[in-house]
MARRO-801513 format. One record per residue (C-alpha): residue in one letter; x, y, z. Coordinates in steps of 0.001 Angstrom, whole numbers, padded with zeros to 6 digits, always signed. Layout:
REM residues N
AXYZ
...
This chain:
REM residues 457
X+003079+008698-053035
X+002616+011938-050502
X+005547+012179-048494
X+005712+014213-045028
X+007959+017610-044970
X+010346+018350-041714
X+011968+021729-041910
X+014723+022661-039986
X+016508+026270-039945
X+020204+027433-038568
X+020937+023749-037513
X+024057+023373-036688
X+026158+020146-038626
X+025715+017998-035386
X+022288+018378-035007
X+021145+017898-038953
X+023283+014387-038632
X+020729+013544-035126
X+017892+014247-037006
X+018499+012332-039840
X+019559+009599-038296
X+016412+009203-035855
X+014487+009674-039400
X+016637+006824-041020
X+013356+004478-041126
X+010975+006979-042331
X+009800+008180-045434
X+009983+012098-044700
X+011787+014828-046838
X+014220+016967-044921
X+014595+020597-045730
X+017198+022470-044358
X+017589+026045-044918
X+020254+029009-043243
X+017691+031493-043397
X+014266+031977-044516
X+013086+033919-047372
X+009878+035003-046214
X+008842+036301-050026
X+009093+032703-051191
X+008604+031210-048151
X+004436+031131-049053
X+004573+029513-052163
X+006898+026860-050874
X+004620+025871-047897
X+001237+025739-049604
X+002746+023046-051764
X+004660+021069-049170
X+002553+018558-046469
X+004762+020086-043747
X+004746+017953-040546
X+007244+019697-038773
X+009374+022334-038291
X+013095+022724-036109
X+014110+026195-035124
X+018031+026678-033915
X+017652+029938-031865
X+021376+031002-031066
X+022473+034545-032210
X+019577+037436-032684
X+016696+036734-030151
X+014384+038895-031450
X+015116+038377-034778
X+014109+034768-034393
X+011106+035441-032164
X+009830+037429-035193
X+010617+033908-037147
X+008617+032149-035186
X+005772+034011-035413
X+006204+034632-038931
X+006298+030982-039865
X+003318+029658-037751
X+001036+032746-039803
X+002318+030848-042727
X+001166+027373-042186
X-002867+026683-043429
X-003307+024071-040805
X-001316+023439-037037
X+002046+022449-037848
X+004325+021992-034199
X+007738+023664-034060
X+010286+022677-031942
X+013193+025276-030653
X+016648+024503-029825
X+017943+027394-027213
X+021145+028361-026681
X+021745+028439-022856
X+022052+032541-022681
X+018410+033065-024309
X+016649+031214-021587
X+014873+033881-020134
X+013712+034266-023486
X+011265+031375-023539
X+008190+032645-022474
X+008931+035126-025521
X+009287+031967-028153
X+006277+030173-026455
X+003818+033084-027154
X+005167+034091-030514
X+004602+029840-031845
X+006734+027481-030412
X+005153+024319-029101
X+008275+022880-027034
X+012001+024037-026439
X+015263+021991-025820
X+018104+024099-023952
X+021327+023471-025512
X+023534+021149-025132
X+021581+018426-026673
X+021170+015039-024740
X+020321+012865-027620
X+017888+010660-025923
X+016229+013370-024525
X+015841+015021-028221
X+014590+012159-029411
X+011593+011647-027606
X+010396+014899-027776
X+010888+014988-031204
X+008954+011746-031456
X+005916+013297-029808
X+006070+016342-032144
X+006728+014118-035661
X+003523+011974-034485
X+001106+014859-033866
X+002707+016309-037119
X+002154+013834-038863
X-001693+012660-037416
X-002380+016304-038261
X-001701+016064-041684
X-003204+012339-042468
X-006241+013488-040894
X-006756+016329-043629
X-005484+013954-046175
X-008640+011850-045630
X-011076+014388-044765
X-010383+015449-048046
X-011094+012435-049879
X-013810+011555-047869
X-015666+015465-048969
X-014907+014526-052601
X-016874+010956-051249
X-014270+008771-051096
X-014674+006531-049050
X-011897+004552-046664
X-011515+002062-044546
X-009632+003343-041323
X-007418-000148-040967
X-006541+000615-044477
X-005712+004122-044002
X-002063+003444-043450
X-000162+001064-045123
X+001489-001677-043857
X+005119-000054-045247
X+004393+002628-042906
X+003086+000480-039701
X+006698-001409-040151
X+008923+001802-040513
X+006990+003326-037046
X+008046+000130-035496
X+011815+000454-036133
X+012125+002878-034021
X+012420+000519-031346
X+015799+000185-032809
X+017225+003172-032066
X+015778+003661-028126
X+015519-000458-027330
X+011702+000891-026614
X+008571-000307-027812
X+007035+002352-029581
X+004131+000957-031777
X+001484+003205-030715
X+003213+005709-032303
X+001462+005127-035135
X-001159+008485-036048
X-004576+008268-035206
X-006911+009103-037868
X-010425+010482-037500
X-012677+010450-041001
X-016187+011962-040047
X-016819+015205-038198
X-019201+014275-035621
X-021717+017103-033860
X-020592+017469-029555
X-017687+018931-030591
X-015754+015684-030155
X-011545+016336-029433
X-010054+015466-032265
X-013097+014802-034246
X-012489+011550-032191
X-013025+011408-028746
X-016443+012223-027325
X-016217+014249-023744
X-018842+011890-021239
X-018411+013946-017896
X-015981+016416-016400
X-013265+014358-013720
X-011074+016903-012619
X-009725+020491-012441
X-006123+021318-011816
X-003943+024239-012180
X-002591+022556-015443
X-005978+021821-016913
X-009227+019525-016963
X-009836+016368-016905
X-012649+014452-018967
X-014123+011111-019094
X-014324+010619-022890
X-015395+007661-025357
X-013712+006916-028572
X-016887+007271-031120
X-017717+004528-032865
X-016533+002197-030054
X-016871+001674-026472
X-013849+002412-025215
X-013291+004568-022633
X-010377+007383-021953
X-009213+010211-019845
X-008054+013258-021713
X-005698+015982-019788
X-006864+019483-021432
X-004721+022038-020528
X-006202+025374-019838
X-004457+027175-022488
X-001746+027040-025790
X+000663+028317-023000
X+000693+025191-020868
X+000793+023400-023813
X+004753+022455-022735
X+003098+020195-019686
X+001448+018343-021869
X+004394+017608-024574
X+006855+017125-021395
X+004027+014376-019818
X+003605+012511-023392
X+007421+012005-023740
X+008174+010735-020830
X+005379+008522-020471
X+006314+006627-023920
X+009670+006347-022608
X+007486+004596-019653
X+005476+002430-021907
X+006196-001008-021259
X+005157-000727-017068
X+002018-002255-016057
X+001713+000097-012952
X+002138+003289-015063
X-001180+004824-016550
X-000608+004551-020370
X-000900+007196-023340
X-003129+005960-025834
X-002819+008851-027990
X-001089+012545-027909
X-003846+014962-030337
X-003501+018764-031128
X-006877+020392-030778
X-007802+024057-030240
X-004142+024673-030440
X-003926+022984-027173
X-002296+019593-027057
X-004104+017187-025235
X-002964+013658-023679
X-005272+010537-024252
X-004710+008382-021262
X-005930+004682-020440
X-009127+004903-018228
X-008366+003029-014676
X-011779+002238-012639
X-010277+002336-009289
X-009884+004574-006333
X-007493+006664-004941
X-004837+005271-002201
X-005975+008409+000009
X-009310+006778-000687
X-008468+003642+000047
X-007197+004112+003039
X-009983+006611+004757
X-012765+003897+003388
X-011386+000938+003786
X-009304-001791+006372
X-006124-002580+004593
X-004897-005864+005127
X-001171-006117+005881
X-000402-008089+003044
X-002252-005582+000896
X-000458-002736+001933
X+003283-003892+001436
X+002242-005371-002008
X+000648-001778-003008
X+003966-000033-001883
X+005859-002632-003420
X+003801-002108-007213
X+004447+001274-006114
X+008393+001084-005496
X+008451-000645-008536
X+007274+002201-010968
X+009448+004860-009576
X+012499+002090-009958
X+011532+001853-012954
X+011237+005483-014021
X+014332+006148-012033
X+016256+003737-013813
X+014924+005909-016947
X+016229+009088-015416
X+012789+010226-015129
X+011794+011687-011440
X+007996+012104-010785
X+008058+014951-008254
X+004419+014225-007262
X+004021+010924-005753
X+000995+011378-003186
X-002058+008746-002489
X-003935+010662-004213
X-001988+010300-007911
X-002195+006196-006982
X-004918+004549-008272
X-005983+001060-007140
X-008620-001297-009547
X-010654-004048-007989
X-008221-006458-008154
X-005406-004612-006219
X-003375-003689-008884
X-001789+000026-008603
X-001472+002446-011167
X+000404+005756-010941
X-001031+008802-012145
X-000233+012345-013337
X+003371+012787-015021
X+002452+016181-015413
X+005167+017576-012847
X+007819+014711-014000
X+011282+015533-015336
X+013886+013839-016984
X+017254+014557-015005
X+019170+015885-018184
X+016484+018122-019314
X+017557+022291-018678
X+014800+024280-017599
X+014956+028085-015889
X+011755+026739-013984
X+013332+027370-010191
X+009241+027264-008528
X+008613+024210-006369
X+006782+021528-007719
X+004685+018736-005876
X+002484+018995-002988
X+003191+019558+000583
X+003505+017223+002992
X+004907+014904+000154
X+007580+017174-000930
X+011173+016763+000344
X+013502+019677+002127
X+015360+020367-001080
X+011926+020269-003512
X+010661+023162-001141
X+013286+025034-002495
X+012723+024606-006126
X+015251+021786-006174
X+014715+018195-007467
X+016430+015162-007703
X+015751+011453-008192
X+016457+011542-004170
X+013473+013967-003863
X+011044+010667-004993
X+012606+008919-002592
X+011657+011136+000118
X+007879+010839-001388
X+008322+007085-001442
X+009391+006969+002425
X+006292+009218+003410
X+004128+006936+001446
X+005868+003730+003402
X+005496+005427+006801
X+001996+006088+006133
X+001345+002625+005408
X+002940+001454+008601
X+001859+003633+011154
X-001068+004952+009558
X-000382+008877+009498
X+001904+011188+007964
X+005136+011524+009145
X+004484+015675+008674
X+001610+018093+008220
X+002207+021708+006659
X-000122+024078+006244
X-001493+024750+002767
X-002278+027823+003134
X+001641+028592+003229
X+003552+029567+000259
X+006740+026715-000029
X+009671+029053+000293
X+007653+030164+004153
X+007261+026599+005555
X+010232+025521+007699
X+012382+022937+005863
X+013556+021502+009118
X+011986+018650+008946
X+012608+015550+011613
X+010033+012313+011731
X+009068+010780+014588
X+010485+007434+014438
X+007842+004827+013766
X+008663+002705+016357
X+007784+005233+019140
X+004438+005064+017571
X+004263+001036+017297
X+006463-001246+019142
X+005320-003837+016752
X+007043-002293+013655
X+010513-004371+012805
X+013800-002137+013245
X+014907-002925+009867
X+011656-001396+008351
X+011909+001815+010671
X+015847+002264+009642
X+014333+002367+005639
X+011975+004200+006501
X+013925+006805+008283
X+017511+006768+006000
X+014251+007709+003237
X+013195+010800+005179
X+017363+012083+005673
X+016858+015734+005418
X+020592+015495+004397
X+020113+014357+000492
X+024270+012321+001134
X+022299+010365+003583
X+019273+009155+001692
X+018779+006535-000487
X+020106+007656-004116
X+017188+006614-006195
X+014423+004258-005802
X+016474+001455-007217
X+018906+001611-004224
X+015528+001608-001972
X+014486-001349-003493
X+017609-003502-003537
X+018358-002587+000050
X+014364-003007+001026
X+014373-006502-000606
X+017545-007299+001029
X+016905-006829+004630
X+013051-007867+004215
X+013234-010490+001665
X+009265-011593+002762
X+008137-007671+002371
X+005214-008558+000291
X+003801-011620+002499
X+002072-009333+004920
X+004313-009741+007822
X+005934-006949+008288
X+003888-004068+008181
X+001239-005225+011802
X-001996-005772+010692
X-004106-003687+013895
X-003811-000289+013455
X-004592+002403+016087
X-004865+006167+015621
């Protein structure tokens, strides 16, 4: 039987005992070495199915920027390599990034945060090398049945992983693809139908699993550098995975040397969309906030915070069901990063978020301009794009909503306004404190009748 490789080098005691134990189910071979000898070091990977490799970076920098580089000119196919940074070589990631690395952890560890993004990593590791596996055989004309690729011993041991983050994880199983097809396909799997979208993290297709008709969106990012967005995205949303108003990952791929997220396809439009086409009923727009306040309690209660909730990263299907887009700015509250720019967009962003600061509070900020919009049908602030964050003035005070509507119930306008407190000690917490207290004084939010149905500009 071919079993999987993981090497890991300079890991301390602590972390050798994590890893093993989140690879307790699995049938991998762990390697763990103090140094590298870079004379044997050839010989020893040509004859190993390496899936993965772990990188402790803690003493010489540029001694183990050299590694880096030195091991991923070793490897005949893409193998990902994870670094673990001690705290005083953060300005040093840019370095590892360039030099190999596919995704970083700042020390200290935070266990559950390791073990997703190790996850991700193991399962594009390990799709990678399954996928050459049967190539192989399949140019010597073997030929095999894709359901029978993998073994039932290994469908079982992907599924225990559940045990270890109470998550359901069975899609972490790799995707295999047997027959190069021409169109360049991603992945030798996914055929590109028609550009979506371009971002400043990437492009968007519309593509179509071959052999099938199922349809996908896949999130290329413009280069190996941004390749972090995509890792960051993919681990939070399995940690998301059991939400029906979250978009889901169908599959995380390494192609190009870029990493690229398969996403569920949602035929739908755009809140913004929505709302510029269309008369909302009442009762439609306090259930869409609702679906909506739901996710982000979700994802708070997750430690997850999105940092980009907008209208136009809200998708709604036929059938009024919401689904929230684009993880691509989201963060996990324990993760380190020396990242200080702003992230979101404008007149969604919150005081502190202008300032390169986030918190789960900053959502909630989001999540009041969202509500406000929905009642009083405008924005509750307008900045000018054209500024640069750090220029706009952070000052920020709403007009009350009932100066705008009579109609609108005091309870809703004090949520609504405790969400847009400039002062962070006066906001709502999270999104599950705006829930509970939403639900509370509004138990019939949801039946149409509290958000007035005729709206006037």
């Amino acid at each position: 039987m071919i079993s999987d490789t993981l090497l890991m080098f300079n890991l301390t005691q602590s972390e050798e005992q994590l890893v093993k134990r989140l690879l307790t189910s699995f049938e991998i071979n762990l390697e763990f070495f103090r140094k590298i000898d870079f004379k044997a070091a050839p010989d020893f990977f040509n004859t190993k199915d390496i899936c993965l490799v772990i990188i402790h970076v803690d003493h010489d920098i540029t001694k183990d920027i050299d590694n880096i580089r030195s091991i991923k000119k070793l490897f005949p196919i893409q193998v990902p390599l994870l670094i673990l940074l001690s705290s005083e070589f953060v300005s040093h990631i840019q370095s590892c990034i360039k030099a190999g690395a596919d995704d970083y952890i700042v020390m200290p560890l935070n266990d559950e945060s390791f073990a997703m993004r190790f996850y991700v990593l193991l399962e594009c590791g390990q799709a990678i090398l399954e996928t050459r596996r049967l190539e192989t055989r399949q140019s010597k004309g073997i030929d095999i049945e894709p359901e029978k690729a993998l073994s039932q011993k290994n469908r079982d041991t992907w599924r225990l992983i559940v045990g270890y983050l109470q998550e359901g994880l069975s899609f972490f199983a790799p995707k295999y693809q047997l027959a190069r097809r021409g169109g360049r396909p991603i992945f030798n799997k996914w055929k590109p139908i028609r550009k979506l979208a371009t971002g400043g993290d990437g492009v968007i297709w519309l593509v179509q699993e071959l052999g099938t008709d199922r349809l996908a969106v896949a999130k290329i990012p413009h280069s190996p550098q941004m390749n972090i967005n995509s890792l960051r995205a993919a681990a939070i949303l399995k940690r998301l995975l059991y939400h029906p108003n979250i978009v889901q990952l169908i599959e995380l791929v390494k192609d190009d040397e870029k990493f690229i997220l398969i996403q569920e396809y949602v035929e739908g439009i755009t809140l913004w969309e929505l709302l510029v086409t269309t008369t909302l009923s009442s009762q439609k727009r306090e259930s869409i906030f609702l679906q909506l306040l739901s996710v982000i309690a979700y994802s708070h209660d997750h430690k997850i915070m999105h940092r980009d909730i907008k209208p136009d990263n809200i998708m709604v299907t036929s059938d009024d069901k919401l689904k929230l887009l684009d993880f691509g700015s989201a963060k996990e509250i324990n993760w380190i990063d020396r990242n200080n720019s702003p992230e979101g967009t404008l007149n969604f962003m919150s005081p502190e978020q202008l300032e390169g600061k986030t918190c789960l509070a900053s959502d909630v900020w989001a999540l009041g301009v969202i509500l406000y919009l929905l009642t009083v049908n405008r924005l509750p602030f307008y900045q000018d794009n054209s500024c640069y964050p750090m220029d706009i003035d952070t000052d920020m005070i709403a007009v009350p909503p009932r100066k705008i509507r009579v109609d609108i119930p005091v309870q809703l306008e004090q949520i609504i306004m405790r969400c847009l407190e400039k002062d962070i000690q006066r906001r709502y917490t999270n999104a599950v404190e705006l829930r509970d207290d939403l639900l509370m004084k509004l138990p019939d939010f949801g039946n149409g009748m509290k958000i007035p149905q005729n709206f006037r500009s």
